[in-house]
MARFILO-19099 format. One line per 10 residues: their letters; for each residue x, y, z of N, C-alpha, C. Coordinates in nm, 3 decimals, decimal comma. Each point is the difference from the previous one (the first is absolute). Example, Ala and Ser with C-alpha at 12.3 -4.5 7.8 and 13.67 -1.06 7.14 Angstrom:
AS	1,319:-0,569:0,780:-0,089:0,119:0,000:0,090:0,120:0,000  -0,035:0,105:-0,072:0,082:0,119:0,006:-0,077:0,109:0,073
This chain:
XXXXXXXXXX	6,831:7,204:9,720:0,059:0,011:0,134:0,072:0,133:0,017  0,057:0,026:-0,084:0,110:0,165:-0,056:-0,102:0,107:0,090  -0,106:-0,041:-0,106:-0,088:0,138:0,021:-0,069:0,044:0,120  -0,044:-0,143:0,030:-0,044:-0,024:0,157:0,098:0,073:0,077  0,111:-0,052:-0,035:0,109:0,075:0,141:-0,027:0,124:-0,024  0,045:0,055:-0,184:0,007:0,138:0,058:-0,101:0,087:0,050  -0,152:-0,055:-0,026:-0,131:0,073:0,072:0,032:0,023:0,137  0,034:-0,115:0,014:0,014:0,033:0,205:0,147:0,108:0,038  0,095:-0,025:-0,087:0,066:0,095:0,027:-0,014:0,158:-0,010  -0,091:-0,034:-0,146:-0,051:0,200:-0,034:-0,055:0,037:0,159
XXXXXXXXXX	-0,103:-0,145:0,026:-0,089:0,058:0,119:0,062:0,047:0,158  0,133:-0,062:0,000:0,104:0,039:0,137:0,039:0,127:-0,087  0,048:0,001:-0,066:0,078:0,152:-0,051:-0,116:0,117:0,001  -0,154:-0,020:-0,027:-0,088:0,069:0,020:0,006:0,047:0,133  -0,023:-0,064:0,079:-0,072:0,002:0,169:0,179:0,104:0,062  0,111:-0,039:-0,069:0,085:0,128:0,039:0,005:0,106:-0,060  -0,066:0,000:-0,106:-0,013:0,152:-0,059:-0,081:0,088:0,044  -0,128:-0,109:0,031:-0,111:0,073:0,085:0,064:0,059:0,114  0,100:-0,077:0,123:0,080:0,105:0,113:0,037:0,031:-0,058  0,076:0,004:-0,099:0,120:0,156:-0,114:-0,084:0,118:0,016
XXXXXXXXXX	-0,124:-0,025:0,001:-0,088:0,101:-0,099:-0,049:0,097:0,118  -0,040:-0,089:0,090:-0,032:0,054:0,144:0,090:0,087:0,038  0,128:-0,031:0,009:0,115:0,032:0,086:0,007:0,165:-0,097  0,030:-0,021:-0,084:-0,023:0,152:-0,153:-0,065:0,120:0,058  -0,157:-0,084:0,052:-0,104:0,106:-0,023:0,029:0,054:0,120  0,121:-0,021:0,083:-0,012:0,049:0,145:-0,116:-0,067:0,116  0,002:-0,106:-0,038:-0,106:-0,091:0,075:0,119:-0,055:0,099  -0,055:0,017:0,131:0,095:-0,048:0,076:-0,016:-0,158:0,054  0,131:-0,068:-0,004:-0,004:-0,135:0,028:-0,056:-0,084:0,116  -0,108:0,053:0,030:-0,068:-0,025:0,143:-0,015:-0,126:-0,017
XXXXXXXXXX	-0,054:-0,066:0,127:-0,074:-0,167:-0,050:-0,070:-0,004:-0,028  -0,040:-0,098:-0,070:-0,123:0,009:-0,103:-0,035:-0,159:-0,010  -0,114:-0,022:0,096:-0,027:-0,170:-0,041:-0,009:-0,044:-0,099  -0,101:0,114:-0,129:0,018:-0,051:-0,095:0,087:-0,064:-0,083  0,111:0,107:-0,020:0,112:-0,045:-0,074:0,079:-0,131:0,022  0,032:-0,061:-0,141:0,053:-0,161:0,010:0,142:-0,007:0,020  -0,012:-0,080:0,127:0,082:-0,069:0,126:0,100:0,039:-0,026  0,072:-0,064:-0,151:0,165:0,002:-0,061:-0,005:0,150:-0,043  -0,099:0,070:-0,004:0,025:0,167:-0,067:0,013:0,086:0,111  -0,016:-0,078:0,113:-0,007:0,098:0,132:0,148:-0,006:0,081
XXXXXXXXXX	0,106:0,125:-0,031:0,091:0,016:0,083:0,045:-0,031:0,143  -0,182:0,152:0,018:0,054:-0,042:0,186:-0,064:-0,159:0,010  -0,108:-0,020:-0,015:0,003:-0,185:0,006:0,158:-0,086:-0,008  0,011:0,002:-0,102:0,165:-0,132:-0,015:0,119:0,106:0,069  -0,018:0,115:0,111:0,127:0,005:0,041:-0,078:-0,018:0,142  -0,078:-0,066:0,048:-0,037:0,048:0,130:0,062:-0,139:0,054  0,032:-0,020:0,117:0,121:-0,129:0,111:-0,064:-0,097:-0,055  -0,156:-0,060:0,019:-0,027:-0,129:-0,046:-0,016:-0,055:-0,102  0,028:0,086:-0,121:0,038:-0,027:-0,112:0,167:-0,014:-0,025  0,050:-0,009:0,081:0,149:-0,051:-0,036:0,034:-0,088:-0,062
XXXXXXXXXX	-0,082:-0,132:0,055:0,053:-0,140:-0,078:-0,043:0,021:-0,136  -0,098:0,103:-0,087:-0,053:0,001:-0,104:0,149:0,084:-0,095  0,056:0,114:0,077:0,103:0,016:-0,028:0,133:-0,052:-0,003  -0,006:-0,099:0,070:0,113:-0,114:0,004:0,008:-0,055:-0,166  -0,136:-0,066:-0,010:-0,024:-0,056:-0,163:0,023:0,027:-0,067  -0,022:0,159:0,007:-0,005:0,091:-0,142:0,161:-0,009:-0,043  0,057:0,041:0,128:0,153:0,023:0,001:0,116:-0,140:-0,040  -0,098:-0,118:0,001:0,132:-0,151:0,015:-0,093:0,011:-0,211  -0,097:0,000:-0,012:-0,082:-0,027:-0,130:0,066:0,105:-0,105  -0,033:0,107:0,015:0,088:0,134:-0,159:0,094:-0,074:-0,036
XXXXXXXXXX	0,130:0,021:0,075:0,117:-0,043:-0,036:0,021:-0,121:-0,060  -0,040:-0,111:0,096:-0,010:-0,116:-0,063:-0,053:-0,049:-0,131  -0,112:0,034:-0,022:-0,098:0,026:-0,159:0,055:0,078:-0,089  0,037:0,121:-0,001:0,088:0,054:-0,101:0,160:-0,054:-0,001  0,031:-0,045:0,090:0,154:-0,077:-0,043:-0,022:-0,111:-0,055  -0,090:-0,098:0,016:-0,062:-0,127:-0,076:0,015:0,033:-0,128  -0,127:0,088:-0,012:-0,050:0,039:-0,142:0,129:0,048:-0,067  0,124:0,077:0,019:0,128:0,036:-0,097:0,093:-0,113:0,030  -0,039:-0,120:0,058:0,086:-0,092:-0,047:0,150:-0,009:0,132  -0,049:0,094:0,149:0,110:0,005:0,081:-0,038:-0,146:0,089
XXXXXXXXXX	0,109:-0,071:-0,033:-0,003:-0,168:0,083:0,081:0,024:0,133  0,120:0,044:-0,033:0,144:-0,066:0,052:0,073:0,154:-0,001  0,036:0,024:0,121:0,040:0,155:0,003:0,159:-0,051:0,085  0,099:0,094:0,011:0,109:0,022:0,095:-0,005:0,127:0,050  -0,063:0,003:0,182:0,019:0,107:0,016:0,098:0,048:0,026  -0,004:0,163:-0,008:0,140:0,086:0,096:-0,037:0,089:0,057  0,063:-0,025:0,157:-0,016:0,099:0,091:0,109:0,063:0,044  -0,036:0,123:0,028:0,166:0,120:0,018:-0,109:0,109:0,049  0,159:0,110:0,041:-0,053:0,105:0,050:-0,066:0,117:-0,088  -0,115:0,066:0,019:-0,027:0,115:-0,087:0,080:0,093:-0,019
XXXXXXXXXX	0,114:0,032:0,079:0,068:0,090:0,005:0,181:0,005:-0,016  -0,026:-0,123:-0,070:0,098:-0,006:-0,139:0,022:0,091:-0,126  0,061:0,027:-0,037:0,053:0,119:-0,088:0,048:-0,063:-0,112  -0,032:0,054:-0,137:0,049:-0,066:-0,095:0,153:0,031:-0,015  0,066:0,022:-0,078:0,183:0,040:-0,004:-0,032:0,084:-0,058  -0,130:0,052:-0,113:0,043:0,136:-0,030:-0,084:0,125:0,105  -0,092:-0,047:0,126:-0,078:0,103:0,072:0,132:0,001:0,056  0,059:-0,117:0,086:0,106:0,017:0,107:0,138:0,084:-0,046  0,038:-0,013:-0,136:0,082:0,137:-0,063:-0,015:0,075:-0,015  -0,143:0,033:-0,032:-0,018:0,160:-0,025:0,031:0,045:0,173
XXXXXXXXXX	-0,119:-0,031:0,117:0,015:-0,004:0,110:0,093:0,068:0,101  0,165:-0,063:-0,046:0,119:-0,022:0,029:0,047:0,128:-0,056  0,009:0,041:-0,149:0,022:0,146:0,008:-0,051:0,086:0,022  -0,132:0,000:0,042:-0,081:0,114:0,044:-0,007:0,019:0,147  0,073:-0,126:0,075:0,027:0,045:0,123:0,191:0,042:0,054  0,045:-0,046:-0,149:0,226:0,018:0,023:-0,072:0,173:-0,064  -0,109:0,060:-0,097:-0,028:0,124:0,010:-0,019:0,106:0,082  -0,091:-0,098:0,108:-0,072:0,084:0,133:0,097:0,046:0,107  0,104:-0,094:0,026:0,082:-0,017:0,098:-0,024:-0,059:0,088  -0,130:-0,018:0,032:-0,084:-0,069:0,127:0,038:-0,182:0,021
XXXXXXXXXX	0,094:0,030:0,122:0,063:-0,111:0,045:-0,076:-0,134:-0,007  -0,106:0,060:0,100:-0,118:-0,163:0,013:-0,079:-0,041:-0,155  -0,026:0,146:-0,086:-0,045:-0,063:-0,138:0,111:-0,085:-0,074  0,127:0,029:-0,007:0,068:-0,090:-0,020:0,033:-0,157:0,028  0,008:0,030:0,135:-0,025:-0,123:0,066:-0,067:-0,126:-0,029  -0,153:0,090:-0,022:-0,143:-0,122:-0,084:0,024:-0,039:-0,118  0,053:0,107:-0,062:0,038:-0,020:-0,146:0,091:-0,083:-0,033  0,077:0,011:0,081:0,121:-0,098:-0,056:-0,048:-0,117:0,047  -0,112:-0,016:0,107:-0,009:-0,136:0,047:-0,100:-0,088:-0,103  -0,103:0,116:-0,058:-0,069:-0,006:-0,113:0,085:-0,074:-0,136
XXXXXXXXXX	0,082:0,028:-0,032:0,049:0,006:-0,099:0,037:-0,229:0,001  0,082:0,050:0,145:0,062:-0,173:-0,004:-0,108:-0,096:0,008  -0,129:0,025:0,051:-0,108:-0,045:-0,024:-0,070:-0,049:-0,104  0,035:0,111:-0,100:-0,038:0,022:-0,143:0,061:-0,136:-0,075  0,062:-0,110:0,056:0,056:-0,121:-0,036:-0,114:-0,095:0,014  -0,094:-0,001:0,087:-0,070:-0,065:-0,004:-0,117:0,029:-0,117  -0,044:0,105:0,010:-0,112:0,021:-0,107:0,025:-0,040:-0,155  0,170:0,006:-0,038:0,035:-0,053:-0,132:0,003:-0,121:0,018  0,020:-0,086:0,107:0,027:-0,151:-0,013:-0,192:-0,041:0,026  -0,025:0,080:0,045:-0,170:-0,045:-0,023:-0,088:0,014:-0,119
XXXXXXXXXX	0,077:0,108:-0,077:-0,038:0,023:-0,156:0,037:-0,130:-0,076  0,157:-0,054:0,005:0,038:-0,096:-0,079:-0,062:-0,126:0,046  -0,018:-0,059:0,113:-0,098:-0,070:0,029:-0,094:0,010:-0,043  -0,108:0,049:-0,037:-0,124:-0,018:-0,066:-0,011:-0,016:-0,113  0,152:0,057:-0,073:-0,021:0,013:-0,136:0,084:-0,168:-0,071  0,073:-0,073:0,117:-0,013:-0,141:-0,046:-0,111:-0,078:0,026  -0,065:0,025:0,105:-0,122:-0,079:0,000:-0,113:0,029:-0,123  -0,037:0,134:-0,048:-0,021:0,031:-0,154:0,037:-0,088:-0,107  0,161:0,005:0,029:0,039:-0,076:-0,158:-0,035:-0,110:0,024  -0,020:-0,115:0,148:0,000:-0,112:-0,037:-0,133:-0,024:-0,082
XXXXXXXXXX	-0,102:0,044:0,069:-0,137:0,035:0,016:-0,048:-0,049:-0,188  0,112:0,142:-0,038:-0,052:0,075:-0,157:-0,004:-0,169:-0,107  0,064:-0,109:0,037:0,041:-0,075:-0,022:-0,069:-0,118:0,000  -0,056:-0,010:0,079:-0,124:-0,072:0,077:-0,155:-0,030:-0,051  -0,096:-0,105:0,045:-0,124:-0,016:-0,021:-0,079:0,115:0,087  -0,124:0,048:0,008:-0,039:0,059:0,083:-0,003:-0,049:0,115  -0,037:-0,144:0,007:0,015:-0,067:0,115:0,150:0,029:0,105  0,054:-0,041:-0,076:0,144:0,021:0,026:0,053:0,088:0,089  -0,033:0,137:-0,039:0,032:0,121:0,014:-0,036:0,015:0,121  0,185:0,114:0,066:-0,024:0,072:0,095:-0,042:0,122:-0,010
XXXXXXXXXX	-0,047:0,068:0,122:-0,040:0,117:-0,040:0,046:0,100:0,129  0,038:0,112:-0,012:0,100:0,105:0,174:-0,115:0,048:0,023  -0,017:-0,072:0,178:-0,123:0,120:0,003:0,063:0,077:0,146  -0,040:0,100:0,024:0,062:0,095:0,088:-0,118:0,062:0,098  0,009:0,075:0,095:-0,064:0,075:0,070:-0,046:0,115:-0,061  0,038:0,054:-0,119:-0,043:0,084:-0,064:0,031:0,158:0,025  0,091:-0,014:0,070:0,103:0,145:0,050:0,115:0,052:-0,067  0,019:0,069:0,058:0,161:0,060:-0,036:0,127:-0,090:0,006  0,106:0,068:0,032:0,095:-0,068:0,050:0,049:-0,123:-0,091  0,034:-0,073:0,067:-0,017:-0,147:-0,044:-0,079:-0,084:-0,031
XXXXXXXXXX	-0,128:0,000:0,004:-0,125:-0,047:-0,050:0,007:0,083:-0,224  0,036:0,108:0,055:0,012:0,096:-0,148:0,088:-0,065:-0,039  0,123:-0,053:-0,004:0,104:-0,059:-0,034:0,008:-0,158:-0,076  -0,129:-0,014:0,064:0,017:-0,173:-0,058:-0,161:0,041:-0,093  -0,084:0,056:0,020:-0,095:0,030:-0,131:0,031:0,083:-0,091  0,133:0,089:0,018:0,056:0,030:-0,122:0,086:-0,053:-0,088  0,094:-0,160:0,069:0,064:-0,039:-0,052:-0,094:-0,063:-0,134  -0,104:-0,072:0,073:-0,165:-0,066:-0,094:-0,015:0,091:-0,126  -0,028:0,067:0,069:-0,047:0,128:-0,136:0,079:0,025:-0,086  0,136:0,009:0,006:0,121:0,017:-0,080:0,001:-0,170:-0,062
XXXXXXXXXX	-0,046:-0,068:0,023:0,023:-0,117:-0,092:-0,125:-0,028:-0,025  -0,118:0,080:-0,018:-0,128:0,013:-0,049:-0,101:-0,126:0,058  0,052:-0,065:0,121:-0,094:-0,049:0,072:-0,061:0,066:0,108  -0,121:-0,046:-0,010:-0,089:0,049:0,107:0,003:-0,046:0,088  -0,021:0,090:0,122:0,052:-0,021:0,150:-0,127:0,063:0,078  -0,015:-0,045:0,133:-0,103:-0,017:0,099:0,054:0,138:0,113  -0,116:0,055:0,038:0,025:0,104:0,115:-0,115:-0,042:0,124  0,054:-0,019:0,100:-0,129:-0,010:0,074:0,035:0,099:0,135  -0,052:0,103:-0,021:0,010:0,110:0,050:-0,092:-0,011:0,115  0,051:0,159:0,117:-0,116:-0,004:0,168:-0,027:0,138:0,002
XXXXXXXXXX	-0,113:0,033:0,036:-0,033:0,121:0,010:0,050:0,046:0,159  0,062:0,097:-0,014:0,076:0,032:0,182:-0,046:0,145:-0,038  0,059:0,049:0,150:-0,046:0,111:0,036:0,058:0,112:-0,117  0,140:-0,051:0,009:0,054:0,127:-0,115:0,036:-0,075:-0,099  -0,111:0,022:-0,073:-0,029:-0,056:-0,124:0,123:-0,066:-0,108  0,013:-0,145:-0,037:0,083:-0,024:-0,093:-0,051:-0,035:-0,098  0,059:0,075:-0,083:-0,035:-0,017:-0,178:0,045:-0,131:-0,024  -0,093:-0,084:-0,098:0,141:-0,061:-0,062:0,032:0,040:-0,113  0,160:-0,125:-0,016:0,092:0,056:-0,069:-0,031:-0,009:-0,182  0,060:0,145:-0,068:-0,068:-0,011:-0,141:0,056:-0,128:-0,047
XXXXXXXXXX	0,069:-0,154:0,020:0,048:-0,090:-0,091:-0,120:-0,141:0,034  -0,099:0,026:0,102:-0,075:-0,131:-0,013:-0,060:-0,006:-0,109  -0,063:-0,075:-0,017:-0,102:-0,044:-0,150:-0,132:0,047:0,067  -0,026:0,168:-0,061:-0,102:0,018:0,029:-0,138:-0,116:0,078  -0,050:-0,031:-0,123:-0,091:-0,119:0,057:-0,010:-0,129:0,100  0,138:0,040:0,046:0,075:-0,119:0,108:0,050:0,123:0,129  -0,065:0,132:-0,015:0,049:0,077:0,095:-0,125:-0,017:0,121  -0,041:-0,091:0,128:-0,067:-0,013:0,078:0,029:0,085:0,141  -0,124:0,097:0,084:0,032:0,036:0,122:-0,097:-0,082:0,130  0,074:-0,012:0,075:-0,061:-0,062:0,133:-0,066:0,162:0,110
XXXXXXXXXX	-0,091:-0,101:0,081:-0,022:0,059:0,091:0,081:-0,081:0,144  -0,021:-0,126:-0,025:0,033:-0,057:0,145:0,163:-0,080:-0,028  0,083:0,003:0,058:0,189:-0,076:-0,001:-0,057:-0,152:-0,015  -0,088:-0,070:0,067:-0,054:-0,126:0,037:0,011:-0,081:-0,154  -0,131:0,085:-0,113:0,023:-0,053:-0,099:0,082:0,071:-0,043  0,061:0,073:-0,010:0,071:0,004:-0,090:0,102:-0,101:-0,067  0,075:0,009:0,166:0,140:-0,105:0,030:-0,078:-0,143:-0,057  -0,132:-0,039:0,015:-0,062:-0,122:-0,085:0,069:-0,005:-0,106  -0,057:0,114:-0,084:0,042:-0,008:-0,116:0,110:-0,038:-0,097  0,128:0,086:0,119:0,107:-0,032:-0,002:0,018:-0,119:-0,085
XXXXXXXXXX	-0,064:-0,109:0,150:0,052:-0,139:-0,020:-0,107:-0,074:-0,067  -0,087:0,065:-0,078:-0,098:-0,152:-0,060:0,057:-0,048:-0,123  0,070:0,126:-0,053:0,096:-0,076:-0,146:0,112:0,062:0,027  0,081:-0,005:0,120:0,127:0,012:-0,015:0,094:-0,167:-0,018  0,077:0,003:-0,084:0,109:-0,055:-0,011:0,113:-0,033:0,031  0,071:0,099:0,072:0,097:0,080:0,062:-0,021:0,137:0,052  0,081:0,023:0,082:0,020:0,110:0,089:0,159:0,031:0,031  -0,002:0,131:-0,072:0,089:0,116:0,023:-0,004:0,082:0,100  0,105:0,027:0,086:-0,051:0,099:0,099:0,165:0,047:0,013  -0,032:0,185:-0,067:0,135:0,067:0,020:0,008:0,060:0,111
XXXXXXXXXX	0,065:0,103:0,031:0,041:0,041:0,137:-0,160:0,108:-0,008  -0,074:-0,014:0,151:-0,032:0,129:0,006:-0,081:-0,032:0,160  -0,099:0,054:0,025:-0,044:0,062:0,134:-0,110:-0,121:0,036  -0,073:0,069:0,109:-0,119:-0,063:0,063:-0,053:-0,058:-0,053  -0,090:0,051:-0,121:-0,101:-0,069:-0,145:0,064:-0,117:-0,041  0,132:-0,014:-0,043:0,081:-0,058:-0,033:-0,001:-0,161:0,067  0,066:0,004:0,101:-0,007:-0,107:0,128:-0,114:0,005:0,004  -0,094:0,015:0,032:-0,152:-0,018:-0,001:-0,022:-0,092:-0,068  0,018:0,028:-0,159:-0,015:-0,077:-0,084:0,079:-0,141:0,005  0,127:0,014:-0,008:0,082:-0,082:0,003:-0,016:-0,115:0,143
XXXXXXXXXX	-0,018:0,013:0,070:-0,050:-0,065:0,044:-0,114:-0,064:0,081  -0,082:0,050:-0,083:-0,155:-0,040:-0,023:0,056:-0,130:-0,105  0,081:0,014:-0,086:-0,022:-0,125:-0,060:0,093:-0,142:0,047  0,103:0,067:0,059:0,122:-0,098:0,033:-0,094:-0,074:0,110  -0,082:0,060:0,125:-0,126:-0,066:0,054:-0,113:-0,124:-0,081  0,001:0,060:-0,078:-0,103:-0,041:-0,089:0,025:-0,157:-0,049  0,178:-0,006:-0,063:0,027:-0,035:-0,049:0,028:-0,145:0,157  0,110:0,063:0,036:0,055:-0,034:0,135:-0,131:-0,152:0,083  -0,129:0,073:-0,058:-0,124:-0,068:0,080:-0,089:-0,100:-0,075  0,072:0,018:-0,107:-0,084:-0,060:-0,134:-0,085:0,010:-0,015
XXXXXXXXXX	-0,061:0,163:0,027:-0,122:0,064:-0,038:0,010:-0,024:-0,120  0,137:0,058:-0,086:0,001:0,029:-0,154:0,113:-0,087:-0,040  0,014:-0,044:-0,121:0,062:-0,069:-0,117:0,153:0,061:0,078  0,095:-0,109:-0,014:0,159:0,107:-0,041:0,002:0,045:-0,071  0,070:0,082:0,019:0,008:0,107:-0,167:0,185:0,094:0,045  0,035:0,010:-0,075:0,142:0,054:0,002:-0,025:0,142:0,084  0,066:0,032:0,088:0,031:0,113:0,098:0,147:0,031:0,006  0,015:0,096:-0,105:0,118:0,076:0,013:0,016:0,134:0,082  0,113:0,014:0,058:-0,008:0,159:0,050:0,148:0,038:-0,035  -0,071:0,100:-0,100:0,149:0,027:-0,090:0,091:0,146:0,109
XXXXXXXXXX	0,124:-0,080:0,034:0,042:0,158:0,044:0,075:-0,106:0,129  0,120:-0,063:-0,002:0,002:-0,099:0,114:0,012:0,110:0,134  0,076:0,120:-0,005:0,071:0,076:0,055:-0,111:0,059:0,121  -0,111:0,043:-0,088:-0,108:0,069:0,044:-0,074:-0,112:0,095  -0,083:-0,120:-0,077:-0,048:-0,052:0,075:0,081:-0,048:0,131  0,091:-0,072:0,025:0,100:-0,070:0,066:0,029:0,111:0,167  -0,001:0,133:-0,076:0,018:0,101:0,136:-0,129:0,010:-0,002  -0,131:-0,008:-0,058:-0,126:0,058:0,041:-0,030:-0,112:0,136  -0,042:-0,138:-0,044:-0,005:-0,097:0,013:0,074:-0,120:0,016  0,036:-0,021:0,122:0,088:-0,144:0,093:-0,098:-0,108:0,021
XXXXXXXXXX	-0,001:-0,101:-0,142:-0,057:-0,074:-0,008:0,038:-0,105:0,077  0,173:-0,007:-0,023:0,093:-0,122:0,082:-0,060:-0,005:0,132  0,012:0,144:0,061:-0,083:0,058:0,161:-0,093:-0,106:0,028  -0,106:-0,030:-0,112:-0,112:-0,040:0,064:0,006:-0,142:-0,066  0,072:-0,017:-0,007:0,023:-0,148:0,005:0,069:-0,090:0,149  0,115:0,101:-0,015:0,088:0,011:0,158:-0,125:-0,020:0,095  -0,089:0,102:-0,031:-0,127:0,013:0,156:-0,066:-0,137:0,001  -0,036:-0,056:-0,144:-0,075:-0,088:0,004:-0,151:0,055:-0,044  -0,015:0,088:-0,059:-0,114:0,083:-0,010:-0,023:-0,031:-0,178  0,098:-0,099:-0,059:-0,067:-0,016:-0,136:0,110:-0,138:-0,035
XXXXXXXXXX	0,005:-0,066:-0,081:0,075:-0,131:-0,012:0,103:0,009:-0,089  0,129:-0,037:0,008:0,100:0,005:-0,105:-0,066:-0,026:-0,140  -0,096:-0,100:-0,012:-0,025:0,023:-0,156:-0,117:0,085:-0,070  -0,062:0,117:0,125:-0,035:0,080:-0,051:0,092:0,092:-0,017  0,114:0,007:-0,010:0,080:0,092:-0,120:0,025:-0,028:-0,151  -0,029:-0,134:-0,015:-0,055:-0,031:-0,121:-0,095:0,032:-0,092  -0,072:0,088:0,083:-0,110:0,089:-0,075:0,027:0,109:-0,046  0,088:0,071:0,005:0,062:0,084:-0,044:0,107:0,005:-0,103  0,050:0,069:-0,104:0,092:0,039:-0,062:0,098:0,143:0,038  0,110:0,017:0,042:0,058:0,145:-0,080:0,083:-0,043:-0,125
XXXXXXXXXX	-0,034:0,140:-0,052:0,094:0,023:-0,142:0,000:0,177:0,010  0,146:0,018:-0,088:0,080:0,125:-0,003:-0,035:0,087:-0,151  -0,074:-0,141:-0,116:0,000:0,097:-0,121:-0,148:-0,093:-0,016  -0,025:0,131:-0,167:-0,076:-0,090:-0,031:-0,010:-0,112:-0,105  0,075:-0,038:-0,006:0,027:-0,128:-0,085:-0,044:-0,079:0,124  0,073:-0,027:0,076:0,001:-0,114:0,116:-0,099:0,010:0,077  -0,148:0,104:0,003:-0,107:0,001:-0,018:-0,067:-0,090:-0,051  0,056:-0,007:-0,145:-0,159:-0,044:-0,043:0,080:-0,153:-0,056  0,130:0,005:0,029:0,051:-0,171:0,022:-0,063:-0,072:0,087  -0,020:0,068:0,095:-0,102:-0,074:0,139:-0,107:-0,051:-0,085
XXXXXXX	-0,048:0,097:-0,044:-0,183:-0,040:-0,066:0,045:-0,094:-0,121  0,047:-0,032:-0,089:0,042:-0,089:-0,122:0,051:-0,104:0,102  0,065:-0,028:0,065:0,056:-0,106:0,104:-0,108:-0,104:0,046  -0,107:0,098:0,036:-0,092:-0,062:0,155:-0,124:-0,044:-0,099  0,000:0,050:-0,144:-0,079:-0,045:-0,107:0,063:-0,102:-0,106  0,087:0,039:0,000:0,098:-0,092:-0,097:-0,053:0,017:-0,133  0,007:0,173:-0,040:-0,015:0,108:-0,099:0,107:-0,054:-0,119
């Protein structure tokens, strides 16, 4: 059976070497009926092949997180443009250097910010230890958006306690890397937000969501919906930062309106550290 598979695989890895080989000789990528279906670019990017790209995109991820054993994830969502405490210090004297009023300004606002990205580091790195401890079954695993910021913060906390952590990264216009602390082989990029945000939730566990922007709320409540509708499982929804969320968002407001029910504030958590983070998640599991 081994061998069987791998014949057919030599034979897909063939049929792209053959376009490798083309593409080399300065053969230009015209259409070509001949060439087979899955080897043909402009074919699988043209509109009515979308749903074929839908597949491709919900299937990778899923199959290689299977195969390393990712069940049960806690995501975290935050802003990219979080600063660690040592970018936001350096930062801070290179703008009390410049003199430049408004660089100061960012900087220093940078800096108090820089509270969140350490409490998103130490967060990941207890969900690690519980983890390290654990059956595979068992085990949680941080998976992130695969960015900077605060997404970097909770897959570096992982990495520093030598668990492997999930990136599920989007290709945008101005390009984001991801961050060097995912687990390589758990580092995934999207084309479409749709699956991605799937992904999010097919083995999330919990949900973290620190202070940050549009993407952010997007996310965040894509699932509190989700959840809210019993599309998806409960699952613990913290939003760490009471201060932040509370002025972002007048939840009481829309209760007052009538536009959501007193015990959908029950779907929610705030917490100020991260201990009382991931007390939520040991609580709502009874860890």
């Amino acid at each position: 059976m081994d061998t069987t598979q791998d014949l057919s695989e030599r034979r897909l890895a063939d049929a792209w070497a053959e376009l490798q080989n083309q593409s080399n000789l300065g053969q230009a990528l015209e259409a070509d009926a001949y060439r087979l279906a899955f080897a043909d670019p402009e074919f699988l990017l043209r509109r009515e092949t979308r749903g074929i790209r839908f597949q491709l995109e919900m299937l990778k991820p899923d199959l290689d997180q299977a195969q390393q054993g990712i069940d049960s994830t806690v995501v975290v969502f935050g802003s990219a443009r979080s600063a660690s405490p040592e970018t936001a210090q350096i930062s801070l004297q290179q703008a009390q250097i410049s003199g430049d009023a408004k660089a100061l300004m960012l900087a220093q606002r940078q800096l108090r910010s820089a509270h969140y990205y350490d409490q998103a580091r130490l967060f990941a790195r207890q969900v690690a230890n519980h983890s390290a401890h654990r059956r595979p079954e068992e085990r949680l695993f941080i998976a992130t958006g695969g960015g900077p910021g605060i997404m970097e913060a909770a897959n570096r906390g992982s990495h520093e306690m030598g668990a492997p952590s999930v990136g599920l990264n989007i290709a945008l216009l101005h390009e984001q890397n991801p961050n060097p602390y995912i687990t390589p082989t758990l580092s995934f990029k999207f084309h479409y937000f749709a699956l991605r945000k799937m992904h999010f939730m097919m083995r999330a566990k919990a949900l973290v969501a620190f202070p940050g922007g549009f993407g952010t709320l997007d996310e965040l409540f894509e699932v509190i919906t989700l959840v809210q509708t019993r599309k998806a499982k409960p699952v613990p929804i913290v939003l760490f930062g009471t201060d932040y969320w509370k002025r972002l968002v007048n939840m009481e407001a829309m209760v007052e309106e009538g536009v959501i029910s007193v015990e959908d504030l029950d779907l929610f958590t705030y917490v100020d550290d991260a201990e009382a983070a991931w007390k939520v998640i040991r609580d709502f599991y009874k860890l």
